[in-house]
C-alpha positions in Angstrom: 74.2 -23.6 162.0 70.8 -23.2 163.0 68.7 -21.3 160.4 67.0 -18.2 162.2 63.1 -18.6 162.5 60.2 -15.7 161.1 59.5 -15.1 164.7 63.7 -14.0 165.0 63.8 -12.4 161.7 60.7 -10.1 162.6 62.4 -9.8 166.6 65.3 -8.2 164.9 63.9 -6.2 162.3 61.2 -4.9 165.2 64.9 -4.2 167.0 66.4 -2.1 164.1 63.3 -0.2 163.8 63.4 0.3 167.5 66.9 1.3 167.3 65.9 4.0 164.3 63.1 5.5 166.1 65.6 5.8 169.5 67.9 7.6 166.8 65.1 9.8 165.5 64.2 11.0 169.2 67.8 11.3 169.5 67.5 14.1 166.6 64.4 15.4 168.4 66.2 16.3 171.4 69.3 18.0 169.0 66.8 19.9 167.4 65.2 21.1 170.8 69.1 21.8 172.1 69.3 24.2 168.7 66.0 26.1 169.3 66.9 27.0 173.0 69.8 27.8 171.8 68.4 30.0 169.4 65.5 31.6 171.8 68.7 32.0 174.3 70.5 34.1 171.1 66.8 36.2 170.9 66.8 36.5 174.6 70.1 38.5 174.7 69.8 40.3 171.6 66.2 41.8 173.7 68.4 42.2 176.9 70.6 43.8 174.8 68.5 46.2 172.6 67.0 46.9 176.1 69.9 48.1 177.7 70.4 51.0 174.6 67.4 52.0 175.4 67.7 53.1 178.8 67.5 57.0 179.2 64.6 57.8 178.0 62.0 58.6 181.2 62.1 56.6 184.4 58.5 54.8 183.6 60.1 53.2 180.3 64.0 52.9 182.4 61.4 50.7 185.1 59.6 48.7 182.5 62.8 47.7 180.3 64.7 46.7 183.9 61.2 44.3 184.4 61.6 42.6 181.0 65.5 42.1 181.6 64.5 40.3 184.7 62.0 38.3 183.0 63.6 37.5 180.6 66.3 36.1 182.9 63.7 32.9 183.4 64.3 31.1 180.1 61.8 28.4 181.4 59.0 30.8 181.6 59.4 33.1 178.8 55.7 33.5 178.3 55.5 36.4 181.0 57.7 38.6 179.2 54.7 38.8 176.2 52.9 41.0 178.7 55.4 43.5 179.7 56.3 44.1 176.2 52.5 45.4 175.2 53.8 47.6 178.9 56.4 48.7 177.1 54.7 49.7 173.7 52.2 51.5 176.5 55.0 53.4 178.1 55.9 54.7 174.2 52.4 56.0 173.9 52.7 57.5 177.2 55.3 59.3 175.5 53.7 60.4 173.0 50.6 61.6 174.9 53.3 63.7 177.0 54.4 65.7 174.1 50.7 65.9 173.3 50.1 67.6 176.1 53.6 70.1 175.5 52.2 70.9 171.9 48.6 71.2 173.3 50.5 73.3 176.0 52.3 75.3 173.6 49.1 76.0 171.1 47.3 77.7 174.2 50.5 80.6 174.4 50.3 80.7 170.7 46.5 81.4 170.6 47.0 84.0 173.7 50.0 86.1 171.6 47.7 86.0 168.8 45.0 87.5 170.3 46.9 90.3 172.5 48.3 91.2 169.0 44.9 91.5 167.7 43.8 94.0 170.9 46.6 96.0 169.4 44.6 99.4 167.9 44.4 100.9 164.2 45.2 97.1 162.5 44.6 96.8 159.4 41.7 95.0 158.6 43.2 92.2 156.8 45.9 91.5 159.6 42.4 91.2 161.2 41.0 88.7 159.5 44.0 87.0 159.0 44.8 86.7 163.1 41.2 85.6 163.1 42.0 82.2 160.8 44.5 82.0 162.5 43.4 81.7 166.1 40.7 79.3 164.6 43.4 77.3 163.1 46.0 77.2 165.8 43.1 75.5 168.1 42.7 72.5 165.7 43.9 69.1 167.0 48.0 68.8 166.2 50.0 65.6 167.0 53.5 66.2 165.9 55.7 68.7 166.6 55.9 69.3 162.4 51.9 70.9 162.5 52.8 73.2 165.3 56.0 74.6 164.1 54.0 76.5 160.8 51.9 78.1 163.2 55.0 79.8 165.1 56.4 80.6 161.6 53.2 82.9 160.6 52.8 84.0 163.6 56.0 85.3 163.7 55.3 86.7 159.7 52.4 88.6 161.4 54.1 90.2 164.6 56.9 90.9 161.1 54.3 92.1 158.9 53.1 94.8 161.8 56.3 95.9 162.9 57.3 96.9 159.1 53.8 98.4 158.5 54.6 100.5 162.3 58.0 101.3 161.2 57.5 102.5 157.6 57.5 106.3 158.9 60.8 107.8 158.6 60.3 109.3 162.1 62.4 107.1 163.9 61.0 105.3 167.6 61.9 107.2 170.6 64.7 105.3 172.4 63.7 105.4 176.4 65.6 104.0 179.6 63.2 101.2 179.1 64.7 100.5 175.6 68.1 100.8 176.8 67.5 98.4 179.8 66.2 96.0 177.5 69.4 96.0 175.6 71.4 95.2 178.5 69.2 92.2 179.7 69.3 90.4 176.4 73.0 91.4 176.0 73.3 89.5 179.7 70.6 86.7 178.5 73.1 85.7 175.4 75.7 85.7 178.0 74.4 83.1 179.8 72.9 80.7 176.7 75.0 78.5 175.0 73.9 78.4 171.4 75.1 75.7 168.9 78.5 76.5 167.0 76.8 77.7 163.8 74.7 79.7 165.8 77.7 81.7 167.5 79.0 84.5 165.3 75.4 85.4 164.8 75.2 86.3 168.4 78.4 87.8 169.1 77.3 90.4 165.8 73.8 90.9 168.0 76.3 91.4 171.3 78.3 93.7 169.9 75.6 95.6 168.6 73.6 95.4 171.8 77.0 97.2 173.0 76.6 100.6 171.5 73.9 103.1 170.4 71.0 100.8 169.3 67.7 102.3 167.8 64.4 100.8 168.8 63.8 99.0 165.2 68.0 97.7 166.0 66.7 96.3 169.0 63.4 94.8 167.7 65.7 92.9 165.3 68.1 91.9 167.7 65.2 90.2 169.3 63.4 88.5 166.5 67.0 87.3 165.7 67.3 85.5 169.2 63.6 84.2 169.2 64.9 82.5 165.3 67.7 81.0 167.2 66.4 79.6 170.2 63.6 78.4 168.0 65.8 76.4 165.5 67.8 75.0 168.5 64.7 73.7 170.6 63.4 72.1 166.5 66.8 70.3 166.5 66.6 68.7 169.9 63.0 67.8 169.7 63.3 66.4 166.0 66.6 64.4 167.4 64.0 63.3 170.0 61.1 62.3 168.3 62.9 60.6 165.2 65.4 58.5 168.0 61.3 57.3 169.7 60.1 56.7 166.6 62.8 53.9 166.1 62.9 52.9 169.7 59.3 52.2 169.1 59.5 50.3 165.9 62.5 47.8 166.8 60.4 46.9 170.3 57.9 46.5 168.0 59.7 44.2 165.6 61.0 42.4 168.9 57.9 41.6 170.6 56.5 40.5 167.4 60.0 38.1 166.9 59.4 36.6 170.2 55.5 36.1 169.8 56.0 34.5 166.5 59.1 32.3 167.9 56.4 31.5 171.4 53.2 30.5 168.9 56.2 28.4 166.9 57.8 27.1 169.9 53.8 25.5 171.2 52.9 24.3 167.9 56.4 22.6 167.2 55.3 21.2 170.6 52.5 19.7 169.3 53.9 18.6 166.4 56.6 16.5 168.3 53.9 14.9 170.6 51.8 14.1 167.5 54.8 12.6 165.7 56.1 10.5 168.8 52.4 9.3 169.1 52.6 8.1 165.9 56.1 6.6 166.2 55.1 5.0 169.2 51.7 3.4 168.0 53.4 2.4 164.5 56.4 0.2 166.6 53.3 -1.0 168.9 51.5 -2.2 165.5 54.7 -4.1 164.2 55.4 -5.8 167.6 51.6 -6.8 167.3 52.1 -8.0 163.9 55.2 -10.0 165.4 53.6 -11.3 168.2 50.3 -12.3 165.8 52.2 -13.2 162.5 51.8 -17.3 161.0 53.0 -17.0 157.7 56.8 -14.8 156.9 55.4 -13.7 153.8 52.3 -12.1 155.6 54.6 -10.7 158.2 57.1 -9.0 155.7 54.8 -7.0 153.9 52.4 -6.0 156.8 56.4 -5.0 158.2 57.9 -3.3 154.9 54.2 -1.4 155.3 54.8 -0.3 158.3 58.7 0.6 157.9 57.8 2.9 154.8 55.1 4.7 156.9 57.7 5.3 159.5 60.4 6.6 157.0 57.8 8.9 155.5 56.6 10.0 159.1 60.7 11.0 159.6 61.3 12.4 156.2 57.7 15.0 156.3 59.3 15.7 160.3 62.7 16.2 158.3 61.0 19.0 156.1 59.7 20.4 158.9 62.6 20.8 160.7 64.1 22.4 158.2 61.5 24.8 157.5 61.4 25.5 160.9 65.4 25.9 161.2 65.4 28.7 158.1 62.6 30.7 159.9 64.0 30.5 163.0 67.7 31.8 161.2 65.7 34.5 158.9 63.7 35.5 161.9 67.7 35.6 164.1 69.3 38.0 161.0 66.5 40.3 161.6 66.3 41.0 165.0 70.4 41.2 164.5 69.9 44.0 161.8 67.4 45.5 164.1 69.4 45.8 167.2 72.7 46.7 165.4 70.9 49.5 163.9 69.3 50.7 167.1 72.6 50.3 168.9 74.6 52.4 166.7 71.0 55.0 166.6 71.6 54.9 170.7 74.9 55.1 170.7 75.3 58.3 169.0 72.0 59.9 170.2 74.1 59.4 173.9 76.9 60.7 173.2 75.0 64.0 172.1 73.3 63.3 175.4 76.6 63.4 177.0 78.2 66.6 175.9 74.6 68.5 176.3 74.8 67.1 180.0 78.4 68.5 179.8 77.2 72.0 178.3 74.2 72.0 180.9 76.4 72.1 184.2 79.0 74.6 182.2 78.8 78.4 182.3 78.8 79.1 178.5 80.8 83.1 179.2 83.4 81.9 182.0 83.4 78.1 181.2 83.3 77.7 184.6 80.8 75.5 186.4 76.7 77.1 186.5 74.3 77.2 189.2 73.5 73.4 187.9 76.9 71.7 188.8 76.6 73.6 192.0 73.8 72.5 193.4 75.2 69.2 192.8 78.4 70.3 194.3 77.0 71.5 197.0 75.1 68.4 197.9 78.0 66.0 198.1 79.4 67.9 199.9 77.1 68.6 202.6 76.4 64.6 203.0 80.0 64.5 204.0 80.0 67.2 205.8 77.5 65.2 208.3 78.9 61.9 207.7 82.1 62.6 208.5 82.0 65.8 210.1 84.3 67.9 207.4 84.6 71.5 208.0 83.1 73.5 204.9 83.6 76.8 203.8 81.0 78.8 201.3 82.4 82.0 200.0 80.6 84.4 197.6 82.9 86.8 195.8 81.2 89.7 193.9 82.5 92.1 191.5 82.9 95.9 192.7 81.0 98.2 190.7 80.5 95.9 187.8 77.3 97.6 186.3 79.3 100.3 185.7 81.9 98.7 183.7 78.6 97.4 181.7 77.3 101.0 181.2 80.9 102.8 180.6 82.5 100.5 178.0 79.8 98.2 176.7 78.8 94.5 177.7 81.7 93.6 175.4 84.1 94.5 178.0 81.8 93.2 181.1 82.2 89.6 179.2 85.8 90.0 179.1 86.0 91.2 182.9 84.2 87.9 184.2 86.3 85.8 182.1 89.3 87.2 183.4 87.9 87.0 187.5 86.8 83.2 186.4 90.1 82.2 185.6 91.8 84.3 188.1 89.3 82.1 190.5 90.2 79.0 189.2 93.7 79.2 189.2 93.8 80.6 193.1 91.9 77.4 194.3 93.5 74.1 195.3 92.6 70.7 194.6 89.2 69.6 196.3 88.2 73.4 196.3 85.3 74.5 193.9 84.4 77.0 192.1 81.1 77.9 190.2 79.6 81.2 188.2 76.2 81.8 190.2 74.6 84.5 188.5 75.6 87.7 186.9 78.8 89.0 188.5 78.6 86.7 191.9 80.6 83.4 191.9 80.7 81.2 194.6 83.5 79.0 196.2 83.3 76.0 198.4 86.5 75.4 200.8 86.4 71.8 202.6 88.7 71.1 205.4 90.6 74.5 206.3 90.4 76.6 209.4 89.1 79.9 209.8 93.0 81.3 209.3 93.7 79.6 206.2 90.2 80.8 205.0 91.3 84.4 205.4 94.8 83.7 203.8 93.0 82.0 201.1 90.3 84.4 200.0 93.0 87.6 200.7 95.1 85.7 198.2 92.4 85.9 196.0 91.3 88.9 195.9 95.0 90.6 196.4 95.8 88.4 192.6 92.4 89.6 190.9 93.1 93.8 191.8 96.6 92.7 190.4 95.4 91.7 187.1 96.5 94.4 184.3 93.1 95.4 182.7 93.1 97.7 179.6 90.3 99.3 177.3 90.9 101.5 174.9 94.3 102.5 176.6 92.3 102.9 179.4 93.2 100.6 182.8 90.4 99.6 184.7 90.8 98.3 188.7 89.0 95.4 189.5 88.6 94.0 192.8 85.8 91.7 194.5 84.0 91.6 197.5 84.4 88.1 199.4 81.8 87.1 202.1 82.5 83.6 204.1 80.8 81.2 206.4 81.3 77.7 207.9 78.5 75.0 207.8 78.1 74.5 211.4 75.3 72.9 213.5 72.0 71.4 212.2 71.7 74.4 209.4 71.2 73.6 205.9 72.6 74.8 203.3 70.7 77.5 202.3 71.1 78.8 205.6 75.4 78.9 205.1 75.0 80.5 201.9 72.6 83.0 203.5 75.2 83.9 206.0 77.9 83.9 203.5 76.3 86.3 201.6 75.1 88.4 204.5 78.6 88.8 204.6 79.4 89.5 201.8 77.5 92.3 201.7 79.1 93.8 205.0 82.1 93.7 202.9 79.8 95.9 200.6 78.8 98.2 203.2 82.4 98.3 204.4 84.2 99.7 201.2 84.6 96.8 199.0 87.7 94.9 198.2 87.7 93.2 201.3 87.1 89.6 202.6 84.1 89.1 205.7 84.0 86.4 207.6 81.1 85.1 209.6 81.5 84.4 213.0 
């Protein structure tokens, strides 16, 4: 057998180090599989976390739907570094809107405190007192939590007077004024919807709204309702501001993942083009050393030399790939707490959303649908009204004499009469048919596809089963009937215009005698 030369021993060691540094880029290209991988994993947890936090205003809906599509282009992720900064900016857009509702707020603040301090014969400390306090409610604020105080001690101070005004025993004269007063909060609770907590408070200030109420009753009653509505509009902006707060901080935490993984991503770029360089001029130096070798011994160690700087150049690139792999994994755990934390944050701030959207187009007294669901109502159905050419019927039913079941037997009893027409209402229509509480004792029904026969059947129906209904107070039956005007969308008219016909007719019914349906022809 022939013995193999230097010049074949050096050809196939140069070939087994070739053949390593082939398998080294082979690991070079696993490891870039795994980091696009990973950017991928970052990618959707951002599409993701952007998706929860939809909702908000349409500038930020508009700037999150721009990232998603940016983001879209894994190849060019380097444009989605801008529109995150966008995003932080539409977040401080935010936060200069409620700014601008605080700075808002602060300039009716500073006029009630000064109309209170026209008020003659004040004391003079109340005086002074308004007067820090006018100078203070002008300072700069910037969250809700400074301006809130300054409602409180207002509020002490409008207190503080009424007590010092009311310490006389000499009651305050109760006038028509007074008494009109207490019928338009009694109908303003009607037509709130307070929180549950919130509720048997204001049935106690409706029920005493009902009967003989003194001016200091009714001074209370009022204070009571401004507490109320006060606490209720703390708890929806505090739900607010603390759900932005966290919206801001995890894009924060995002943008500053994916800037950190982008700077990462071009230096392990350059790290891999250095290291191949090296690789590449290290083989080159051993074929030289092959090609230029005379004695085996020469060329062995000038080879070992170079094999040991080419394991070392693999074992440091080793340690950097697995430095690189654990902040890559560390960086991936966070962004996952991150986004499971805001996504359960979202989840339940939208369900709250939900059911206030829910409460919003419901009439808190009848529980029928408000003004709200029927304008919405009403526009659906007039686009298919003139895309299809639908017949549509608008009927506005008003109670007879109502006011006077208010002033006879208390507001208690005018509650209890529109719940009972409401459901008498809503049990007469069929399916597709609408009905909605418009205002005070006037309700409004929308009839698609019927003729001007089954209108008349319809509405007579109606009104023949509310007059029906057995209604007691005290042992005391009360009639109650409606008034019905109607009118068919016809033409070019809008509408407004129907409705304005409708309710023309309805009030011929008025003029007519009541209890009785008008149709306009």
């Amino acid at each position: 057998m022939k013995e193999a030369t230097p010049s074949d021993l050096a050809q196939d060691n140069l070939a087994h180090q070739l053949k390593r540094a082939q398998v080294a880029q082979q690991q070079l290209r696993d490891f870039q599989e795994l980091h696009d991988r990973q950017v991928r994993g970052l990618v959707e947890c951002i599409h993701h976390l952007s998706i929860n936090c939809k909702g908000q205003n349409l500038e930020l809906d508009n700037r999150l739907a721009k990232l998603r599509a940016q983001l879209a282009d894994e190849k060019d992720l380097d444009k989605a570094l801008p529109e995150l900064a966008n995003l932080c900016r539409a977040l401080q857009n935010q936060y200069q809107l409620t700014q601008r509702e605080i700075g808002s707020s602060q300039q009716a603040l500073l006029s009630l405190a000064r109309r209170l301090a026209q008020l003659a014969e004040l004391p003079d400390q109340m005086q002074r007192e308004l007067h820090f306090f006018q100078q203070d409610v002008q300072k700069p604020m910037h969250t809700l939590w400074e301006f809130l105080p300054h409602v409180t001690r207002l509020i002490h101070h409008y207190e503080s007077l009424l007590k010092e005004r009311m310490a006389s025993d000499e009651p305050l004269p109760i006038t028509p004024r007074h008494r009109q007063l207490s019928h338009e909060l009694a109908h303003l609770l009607s037509e709130m919807d307070f929180r549950t907590e919130s509720r048997d408070v204001v049935a106690a200030i409706k029920a005493e709204l009902a009967g003989e109420i003194s001016a200091e009753q009714l001074l209370e009653a009022y204070q009571q309702v401004l507490h109320l509505v006060l606490a209720d509009i703390a708890k929806e902006k505090s739900a607010s501001q603390q759900f932005l707060y966290a919206l801001n901080d995890a894009l924060g935490a995002v943008r500053e993942a994916v800037a950190d993984n982008w700077n990462q991503s071009v230096r392990n770029f350059g790290h891999q083009r250095e290291f191949n360089r090296q690789l590449s001029t290290q083989c080159l130096e051993i074929g030289d050393t092959v090609r230029n070798a005379t004695q085996l011994d020469q060329l062995k160690q000038h080879v070992g030399n170079e094999l040991s700087a080419i394991r070392e150049l693999l074992k440091k690139r080793d340690e950097e790939e697995t430095r690189e792999f654990a902040r890559l994994k560390a960086s991936m755990e966070k962004m996952r707490k991150e986004l499971t934390a805001l996504s359960s944050e979202a989840s339940g701030y939208k369900e709250q959303l939900v059911e206030q959207q829910r409460l919003n187009m419901l009439d808190a007294l009848t529980q029928l649908p408000n003004r709200a669901a029927l304008d919405e109502r009403l526009k659906r159905e007039y686009r298919n009204v003139r895309r299809y050419g639908n017949d549509l019927w608008v009927a506005v039913a008003d109670i007879d004499h109502f006011k006077g079941i208010n002033d006879n037997f208390g507001h208690t009893t005018g509650d209890k009469t529109l719940q009972v027409v409401a459901m008498a209402l809503k049990n007469s229509l069929r399916k597709g048919e609408f009905v909605a509480r418009y205002g005070g004792e006037e309700f409004v029904l929308l009839l698609p596809d019927v003729t001007e026969d089954q209108v008349h059947q319809i509405l007579n129906r109606t009104r023949e089963r509310i007059k029906a209904i057995p209604f007691k107070f005290r042992n005391e039956k009360l009639s109650i009937t409606v008034s019905i005007g109607a009118a068919l969308v016809t033409g070019g008219e809008t509408m407004q215009e129907t409705f304005e016909r409708a309710d023309a007719a309805l009030y011929r019914a008025k003029r007519k005698g009541r209890d009785r349906v008008e149709i306009d022809t």
